[in-house]
DOGUKE-382830 format. One record per residue: residue number from 1; residue in one letter; x, y, z of N, C-alpha, C, O in turn. Coordinates in pm, 1 decimal. Atoms other than C-alpha are relative to their C-alpha. Example, Ala and Ser with C-alpha at 12.3 -4.5 7.8 and 13.67 -1.06 7.14 Angstrom:
% residues 2
k  r  n_x  n_y  n_z  ca_x  ca_y  ca_z  c_x  c_y  c_z  o_x  o_y  o_z
1  a  89.0  -119.0  0.0  1230.0  -450.0  780.0  90.0  120.0  0.0  193.6  118.1  66.5 $
2  s  -82.0  -119.0  -6.0  1367.0  -106.0  714.0  -77.0  109.0  73.0  -26.1  219.8  89.9 $
This chain:
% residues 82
k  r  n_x  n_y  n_z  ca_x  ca_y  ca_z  c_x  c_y  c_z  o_x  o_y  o_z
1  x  37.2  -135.5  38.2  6419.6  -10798.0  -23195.8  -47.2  74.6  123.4  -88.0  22.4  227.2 $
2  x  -20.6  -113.0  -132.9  6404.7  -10476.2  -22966.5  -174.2  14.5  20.0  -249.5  52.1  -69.8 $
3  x  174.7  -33.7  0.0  6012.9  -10467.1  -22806.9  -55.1  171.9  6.2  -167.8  220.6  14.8 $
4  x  8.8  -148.9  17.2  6127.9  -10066.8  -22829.5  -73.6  70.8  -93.0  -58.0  23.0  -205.4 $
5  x  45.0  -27.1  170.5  5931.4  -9869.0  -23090.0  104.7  95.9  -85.4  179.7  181.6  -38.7 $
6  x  -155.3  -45.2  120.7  6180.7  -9753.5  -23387.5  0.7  149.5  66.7  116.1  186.4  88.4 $
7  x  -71.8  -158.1  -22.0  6181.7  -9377.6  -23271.5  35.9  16.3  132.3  75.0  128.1  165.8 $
8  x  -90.1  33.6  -102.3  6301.1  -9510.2  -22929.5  168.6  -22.9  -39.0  264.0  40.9  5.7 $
9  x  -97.5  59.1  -0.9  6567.8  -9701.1  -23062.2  107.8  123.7  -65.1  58.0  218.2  -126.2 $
10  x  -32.0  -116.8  80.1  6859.5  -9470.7  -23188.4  110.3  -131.1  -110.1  110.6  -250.6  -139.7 $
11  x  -123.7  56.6  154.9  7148.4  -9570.7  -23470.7  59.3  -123.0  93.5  50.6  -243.8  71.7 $
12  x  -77.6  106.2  -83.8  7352.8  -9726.9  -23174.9  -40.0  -139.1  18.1  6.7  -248.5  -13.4 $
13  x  78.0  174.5  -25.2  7078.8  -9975.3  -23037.5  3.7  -65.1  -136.5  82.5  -159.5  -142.1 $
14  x  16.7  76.9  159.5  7012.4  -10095.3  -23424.1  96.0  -72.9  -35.2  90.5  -188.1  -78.3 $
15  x  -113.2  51.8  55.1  7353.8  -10124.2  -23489.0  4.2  -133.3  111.2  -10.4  -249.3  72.9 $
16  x  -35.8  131.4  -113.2  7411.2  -10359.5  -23153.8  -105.6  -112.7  -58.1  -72.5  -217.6  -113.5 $
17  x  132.7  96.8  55.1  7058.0  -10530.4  -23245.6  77.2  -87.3  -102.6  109.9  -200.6  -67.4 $
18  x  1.0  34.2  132.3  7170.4  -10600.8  -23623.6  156.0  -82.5  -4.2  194.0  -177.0  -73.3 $
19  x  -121.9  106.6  -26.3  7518.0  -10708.1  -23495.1  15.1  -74.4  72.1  130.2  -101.5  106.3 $
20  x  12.4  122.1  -73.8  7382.9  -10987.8  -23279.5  -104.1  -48.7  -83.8  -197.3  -105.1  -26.4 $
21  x  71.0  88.4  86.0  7204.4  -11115.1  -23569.4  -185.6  58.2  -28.4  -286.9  3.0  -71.3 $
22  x  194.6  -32.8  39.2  6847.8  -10927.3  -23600.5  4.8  100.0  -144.6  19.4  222.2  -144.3 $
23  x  25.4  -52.5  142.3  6814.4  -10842.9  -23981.2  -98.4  106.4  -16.4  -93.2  204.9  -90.1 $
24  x  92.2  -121.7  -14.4  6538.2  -10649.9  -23906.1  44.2  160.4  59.0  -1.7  273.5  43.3 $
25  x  -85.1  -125.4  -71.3  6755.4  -10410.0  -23717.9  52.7  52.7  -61.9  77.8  171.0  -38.8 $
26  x  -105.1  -28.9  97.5  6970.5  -10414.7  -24025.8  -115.2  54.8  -88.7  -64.8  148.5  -150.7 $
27  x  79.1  -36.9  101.4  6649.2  -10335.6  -24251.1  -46.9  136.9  56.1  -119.6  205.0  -16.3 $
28  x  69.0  -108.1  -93.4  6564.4  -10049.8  -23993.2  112.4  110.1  -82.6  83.9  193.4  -168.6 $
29  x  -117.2  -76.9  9.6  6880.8  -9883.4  -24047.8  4.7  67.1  -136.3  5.6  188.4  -157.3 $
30  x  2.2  28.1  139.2  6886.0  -9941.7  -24411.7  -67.1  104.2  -35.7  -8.1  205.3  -73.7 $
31  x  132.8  -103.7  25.2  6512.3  -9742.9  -24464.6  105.9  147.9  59.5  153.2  230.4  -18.6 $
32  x  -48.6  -120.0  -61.6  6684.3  -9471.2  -24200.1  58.8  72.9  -86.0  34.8  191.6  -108.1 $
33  x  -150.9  -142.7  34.8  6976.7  -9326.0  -24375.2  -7.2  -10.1  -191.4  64.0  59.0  -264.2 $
34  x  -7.6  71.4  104.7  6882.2  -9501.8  -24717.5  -4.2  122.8  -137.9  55.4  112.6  -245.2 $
35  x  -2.8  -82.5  90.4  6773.3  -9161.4  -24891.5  47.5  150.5  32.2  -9.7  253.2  -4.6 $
36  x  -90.8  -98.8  -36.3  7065.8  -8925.1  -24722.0  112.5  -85.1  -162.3  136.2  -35.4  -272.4 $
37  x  -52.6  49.6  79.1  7271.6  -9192.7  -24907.3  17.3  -20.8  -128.4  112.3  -73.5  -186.4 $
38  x  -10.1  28.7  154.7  7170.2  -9183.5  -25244.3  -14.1  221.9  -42.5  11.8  301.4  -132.9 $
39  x  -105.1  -191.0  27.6  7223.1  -8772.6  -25221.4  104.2  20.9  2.6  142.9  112.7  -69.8 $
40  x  -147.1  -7.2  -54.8  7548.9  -8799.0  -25101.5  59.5  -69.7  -133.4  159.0  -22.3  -188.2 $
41  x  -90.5  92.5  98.4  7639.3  -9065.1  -25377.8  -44.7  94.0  -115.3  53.1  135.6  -177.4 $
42  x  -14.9  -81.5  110.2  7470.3  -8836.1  -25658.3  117.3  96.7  13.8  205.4  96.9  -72.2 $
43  x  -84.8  -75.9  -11.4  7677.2  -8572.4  -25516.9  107.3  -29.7  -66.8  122.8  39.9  -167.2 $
44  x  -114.7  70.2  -35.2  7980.2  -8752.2  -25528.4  29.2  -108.2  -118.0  148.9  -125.7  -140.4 $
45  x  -14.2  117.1  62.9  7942.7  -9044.0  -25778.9  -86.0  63.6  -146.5  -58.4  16.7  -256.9 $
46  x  149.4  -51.6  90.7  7639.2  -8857.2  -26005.7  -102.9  -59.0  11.7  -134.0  -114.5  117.0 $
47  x  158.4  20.2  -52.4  7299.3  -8936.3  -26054.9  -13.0  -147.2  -79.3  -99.4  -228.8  -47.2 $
48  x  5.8  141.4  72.9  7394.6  -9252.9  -26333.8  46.2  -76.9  131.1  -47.5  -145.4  172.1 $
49  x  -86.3  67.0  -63.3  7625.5  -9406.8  -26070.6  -108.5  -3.5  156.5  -152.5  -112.4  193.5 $
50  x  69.3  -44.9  -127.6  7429.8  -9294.7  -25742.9  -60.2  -181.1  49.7  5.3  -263.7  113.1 $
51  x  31.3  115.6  -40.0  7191.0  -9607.9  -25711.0  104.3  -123.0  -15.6  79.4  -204.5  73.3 $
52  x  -77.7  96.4  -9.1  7445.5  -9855.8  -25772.0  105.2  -12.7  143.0  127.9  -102.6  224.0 $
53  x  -88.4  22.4  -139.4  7696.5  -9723.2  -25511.9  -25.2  -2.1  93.8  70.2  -27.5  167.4 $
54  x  102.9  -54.2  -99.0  7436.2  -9649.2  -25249.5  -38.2  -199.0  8.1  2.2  -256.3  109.3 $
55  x  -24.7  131.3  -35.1  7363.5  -10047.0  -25292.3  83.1  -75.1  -1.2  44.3  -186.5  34.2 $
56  x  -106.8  18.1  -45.2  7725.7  -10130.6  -25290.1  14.3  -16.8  105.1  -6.4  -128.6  152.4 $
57  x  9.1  -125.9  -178.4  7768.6  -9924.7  -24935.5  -89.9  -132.6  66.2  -28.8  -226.3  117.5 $
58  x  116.0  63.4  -88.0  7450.8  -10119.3  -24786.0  65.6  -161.4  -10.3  110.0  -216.0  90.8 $
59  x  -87.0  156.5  18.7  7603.5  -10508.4  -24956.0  89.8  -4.6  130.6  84.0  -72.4  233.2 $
60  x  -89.8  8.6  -89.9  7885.7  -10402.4  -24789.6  37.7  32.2  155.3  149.5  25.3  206.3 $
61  x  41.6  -22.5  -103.2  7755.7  -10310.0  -24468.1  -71.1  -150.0  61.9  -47.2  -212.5  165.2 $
62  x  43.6  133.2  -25.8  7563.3  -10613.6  -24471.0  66.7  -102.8  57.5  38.8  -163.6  160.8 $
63  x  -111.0  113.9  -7.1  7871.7  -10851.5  -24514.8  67.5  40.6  113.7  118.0  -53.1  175.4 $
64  x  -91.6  18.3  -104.4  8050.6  -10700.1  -24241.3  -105.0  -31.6  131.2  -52.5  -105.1  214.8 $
65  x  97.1  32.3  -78.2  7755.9  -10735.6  -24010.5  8.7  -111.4  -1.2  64.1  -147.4  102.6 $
66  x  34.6  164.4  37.8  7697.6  -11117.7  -24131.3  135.4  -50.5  44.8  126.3  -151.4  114.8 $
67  x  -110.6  61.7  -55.5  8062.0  -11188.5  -24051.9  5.7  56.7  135.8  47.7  -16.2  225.6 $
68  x  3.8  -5.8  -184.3  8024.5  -10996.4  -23702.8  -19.5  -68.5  98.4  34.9  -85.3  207.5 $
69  x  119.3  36.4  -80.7  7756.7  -11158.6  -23603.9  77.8  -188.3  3.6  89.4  -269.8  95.2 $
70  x  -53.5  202.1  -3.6  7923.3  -11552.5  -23735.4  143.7  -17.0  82.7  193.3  -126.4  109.8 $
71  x  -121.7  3.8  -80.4  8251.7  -11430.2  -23533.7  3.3  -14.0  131.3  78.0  -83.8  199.9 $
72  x  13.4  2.5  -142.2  8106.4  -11335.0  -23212.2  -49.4  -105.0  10.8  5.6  -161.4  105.4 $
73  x  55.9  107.5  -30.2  7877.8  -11649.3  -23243.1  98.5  -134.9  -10.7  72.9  -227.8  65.9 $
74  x  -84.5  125.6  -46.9  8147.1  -11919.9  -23278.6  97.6  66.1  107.9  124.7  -18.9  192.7 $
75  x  -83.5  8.0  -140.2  8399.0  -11722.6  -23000.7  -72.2  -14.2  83.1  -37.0  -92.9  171.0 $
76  x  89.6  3.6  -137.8  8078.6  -11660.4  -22763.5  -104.4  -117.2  23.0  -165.5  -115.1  129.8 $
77  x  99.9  113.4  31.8  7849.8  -11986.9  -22857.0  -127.2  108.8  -20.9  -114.7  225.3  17.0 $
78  x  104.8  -35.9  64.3  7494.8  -11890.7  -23005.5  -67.7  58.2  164.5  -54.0  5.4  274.8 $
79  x  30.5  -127.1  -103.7  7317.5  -11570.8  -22778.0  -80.7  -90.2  138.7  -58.8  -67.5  257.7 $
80  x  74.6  96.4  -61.7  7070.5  -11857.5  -22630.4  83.7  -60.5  108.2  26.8  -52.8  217.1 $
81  x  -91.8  61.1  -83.9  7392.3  -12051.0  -22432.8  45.0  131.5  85.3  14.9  112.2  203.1 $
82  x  -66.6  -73.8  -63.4  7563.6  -11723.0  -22302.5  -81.3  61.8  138.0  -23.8  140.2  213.5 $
């Protein structure tokens, strides 16, 4: 985890952070954009549907992160060796 304080860090660093494995980077992010996202999905989805797709979105943000992070770590060996 980044010894930056969060209104240092911007979207970019988080994202790099959270895609070398720091969950916390991924929970940063998450809070950040978390209640643009559930406006956008009322908009768009309504206000029944909203929370569901808004934690869809994030699942599926997650999973591609979690496979990022297990792809680069078996081509590059674990961050510790490199």
């Amino acid at each position: 985890m980044s010894a930056l304080p969060e209104a240092v860090l911007d979207d970019t660093d988080l994202v790099a952070e959270a895609t070398a494995g720091d969950l916390a980077a991924f929970d940063r992010l998450v809070a950040r954009h978390q209640e643009v996202a559930v406006r956008v999905a009322t908009l768009t989805a309504g206000p029944g549907l909203a929370p569901d797709a808004v934690q869809e979105a994030f699942i599926g943000a997650e999973t591609l992160r979690r496979r990022s992070y297990e792809w680069t770590t078996r081509w590059n060996g674990p961050a510790e060796q490199r």
